[in-house]
N, C-alpha and C positions, 0 to 999 in steps of 0.2 A: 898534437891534438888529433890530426890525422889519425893516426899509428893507432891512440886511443878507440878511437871510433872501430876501427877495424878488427881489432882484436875484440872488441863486445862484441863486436859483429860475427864475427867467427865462433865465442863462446856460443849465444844464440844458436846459430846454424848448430852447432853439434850438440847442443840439449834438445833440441827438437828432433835431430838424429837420431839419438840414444832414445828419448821416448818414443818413437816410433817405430825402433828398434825392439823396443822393451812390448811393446802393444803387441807384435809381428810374432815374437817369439811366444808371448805365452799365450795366441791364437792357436797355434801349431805345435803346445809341447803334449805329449799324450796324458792319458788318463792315471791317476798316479796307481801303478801296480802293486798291488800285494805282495808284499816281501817275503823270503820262503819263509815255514815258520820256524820259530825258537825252538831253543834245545830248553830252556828254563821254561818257555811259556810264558812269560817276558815282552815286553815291547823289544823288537826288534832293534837292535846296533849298529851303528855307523856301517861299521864293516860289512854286516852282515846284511844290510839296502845295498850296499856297493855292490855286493860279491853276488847278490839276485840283479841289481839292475845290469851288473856288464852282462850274465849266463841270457836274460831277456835278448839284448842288443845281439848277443852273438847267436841266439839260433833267429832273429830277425833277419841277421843279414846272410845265415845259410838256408835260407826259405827262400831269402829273395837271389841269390844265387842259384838254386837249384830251380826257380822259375825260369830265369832266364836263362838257364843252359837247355831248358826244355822248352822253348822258345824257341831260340838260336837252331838256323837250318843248319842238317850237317853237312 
């Protein structure tokens, strides 16, 4: 019975986690960005949200690289 108790006890604890989680993260996920546009003129395709949202991430993190090397004393 023990064992029982504890194990609810632990689900609890990690649904409250995960919702808390789940609150946390989409406080802090960005604004949804404009995907480049179509070649049909079309809603935009799986592929083609991925293939703008990685080109966003990666001049994000060469912006923020190139702050901080200009930061950075020589």
């Amino acid at each position: 019975m023990r064992a029982v108790f504890s194990l609810v006890g632990l689900v609890i604890v990690l649904a409250i986690i995960a919702m808390t989680a789940k609150k946390q993260l989409q406080a802090v996920a960005p604004a949804v960005v404009p995907p480049a546009p179509a070649t049909a003129g079309g809603p935009p395709t799986v592929p083609e949200q991925a293939r703008a949202a990685q080109q966003k991430v990666l001049q994000d993190v060469n912006r923020a690289l190139e702050q901080g090397a200009a930061r950075a004393p020589d």
